[in-house]
C-alpha positions as CSV (number, residue, x, y, z in Angstrom):
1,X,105.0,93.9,96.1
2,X,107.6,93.4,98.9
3,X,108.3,97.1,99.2
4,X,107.8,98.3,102.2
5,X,107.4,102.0,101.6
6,X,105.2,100.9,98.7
7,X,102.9,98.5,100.9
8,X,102.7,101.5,103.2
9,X,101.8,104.0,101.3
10,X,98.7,101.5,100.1
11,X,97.6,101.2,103.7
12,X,97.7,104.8,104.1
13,X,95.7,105.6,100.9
14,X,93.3,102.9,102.3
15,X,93.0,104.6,105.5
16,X,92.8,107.6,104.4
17,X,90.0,106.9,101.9
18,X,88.3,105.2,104.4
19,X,87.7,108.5,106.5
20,X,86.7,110.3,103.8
21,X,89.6,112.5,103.4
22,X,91.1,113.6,100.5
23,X,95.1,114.0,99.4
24,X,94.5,117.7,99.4
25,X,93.1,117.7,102.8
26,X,95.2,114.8,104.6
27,X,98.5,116.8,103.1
28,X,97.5,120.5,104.7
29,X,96.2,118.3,108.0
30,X,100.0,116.9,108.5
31,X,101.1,120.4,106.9
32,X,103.3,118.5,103.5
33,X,102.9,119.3,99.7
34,X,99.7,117.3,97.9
35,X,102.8,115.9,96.3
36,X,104.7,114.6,98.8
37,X,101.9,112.6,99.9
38,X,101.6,111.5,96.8
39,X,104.7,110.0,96.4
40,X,104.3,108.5,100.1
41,X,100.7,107.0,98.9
42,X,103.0,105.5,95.5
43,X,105.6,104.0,97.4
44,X,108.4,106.7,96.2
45,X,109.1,107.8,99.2
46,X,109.1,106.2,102.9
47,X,107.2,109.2,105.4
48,X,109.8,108.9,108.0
49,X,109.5,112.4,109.4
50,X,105.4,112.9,109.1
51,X,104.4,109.2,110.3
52,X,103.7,110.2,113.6
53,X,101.9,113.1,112.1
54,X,100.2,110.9,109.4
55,X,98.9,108.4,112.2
56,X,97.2,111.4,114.3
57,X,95.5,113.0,111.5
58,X,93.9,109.5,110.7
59,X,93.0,109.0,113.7
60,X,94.7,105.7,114.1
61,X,97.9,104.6,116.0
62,X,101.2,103.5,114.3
63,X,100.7,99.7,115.0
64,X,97.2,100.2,112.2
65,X,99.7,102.2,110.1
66,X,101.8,98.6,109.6
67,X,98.5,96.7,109.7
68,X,98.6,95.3,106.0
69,X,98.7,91.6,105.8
70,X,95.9,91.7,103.9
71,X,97.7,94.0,101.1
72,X,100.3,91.3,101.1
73,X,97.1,88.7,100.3
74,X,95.9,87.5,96.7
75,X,92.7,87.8,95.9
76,X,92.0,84.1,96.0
77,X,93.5,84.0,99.7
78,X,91.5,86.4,100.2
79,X,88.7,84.6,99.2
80,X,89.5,81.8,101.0
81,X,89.8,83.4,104.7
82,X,86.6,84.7,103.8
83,X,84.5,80.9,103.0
84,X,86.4,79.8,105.8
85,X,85.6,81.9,108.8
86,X,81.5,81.8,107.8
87,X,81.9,79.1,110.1
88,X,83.1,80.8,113.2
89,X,80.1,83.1,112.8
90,X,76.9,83.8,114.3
91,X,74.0,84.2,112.2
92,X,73.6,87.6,113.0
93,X,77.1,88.1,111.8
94,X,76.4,86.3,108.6
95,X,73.3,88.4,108.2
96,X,75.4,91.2,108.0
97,X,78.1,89.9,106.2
98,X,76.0,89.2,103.5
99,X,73.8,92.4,103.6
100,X,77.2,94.1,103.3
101,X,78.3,92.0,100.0
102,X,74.9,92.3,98.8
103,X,75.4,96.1,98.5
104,X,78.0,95.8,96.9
105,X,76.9,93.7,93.7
C-alpha cells in the first residue's frame, strides 16, 4: 500500500470513526456527496479541495491528517513496538495498557 491517496483515505476513515461520525454525517459536515467521501476513504480519489475542510470537521489539524506511519506498519511490527516500549513505562501505564487489551479480548 504505497498509495498515498489510498493511505489517506485510511487515516481519514480511522479518524473519522474514531469520533463517532458517520460517512453520511462527515460528507454533509464538509458539504460533499456520501460518495465522494467514499471514494476519498477508498483511495480513488485524493481530497485536494475539501482537506482543509476535512481536517476542521474532525477536529484535527492537517499534520494528524498525514499522521499514518502506523498504516504503513505490519501487524508483526506492530506487535513488536508494542513488547518493546512495556519497558519505557510506568506501572500505572501498564495498568492501563493492559485493562485496555483486556477489553478488548
Amino acid at each position: 500500500m504505497n498509495n498515498i491517496k489510498e493511505i489517506l483515505g485510511l487515516r481519514i476513515r480511522e479518524l473519522r470513526k474514531q469520533k463517532g461520525i458517520t460517512q453520511e454525517q462527515l460528507a454533509e459536515m464538509i458539504n460533499i456527496d456520501q460518495r465522494n467521501l467514499s471514494n476519498i476513504e477508498c483511495g480513488v480519489t485524493f481530497p485536494s479541495k475539501s482537506l482543509g475542510e476535512i481536517a476542521n470537521a474532525l477536529n484535527v489539524s492537517l499534520r494528524d491528517l498525514f499522521d499514518f506511519e502506523h498504516v504503513k506498519l505490519t501487524s508483526e511490527e506492530m506487535k513488536n513496538f508494542i513488547c518493546n516500549s512495556l519497558d519505557n513505562l510506568s506501572d500505572s501505564d501498564i495498568k492501563i495498557i493492559y485493562r485496555l487489551i483486556k477489553s478488548m479480548v
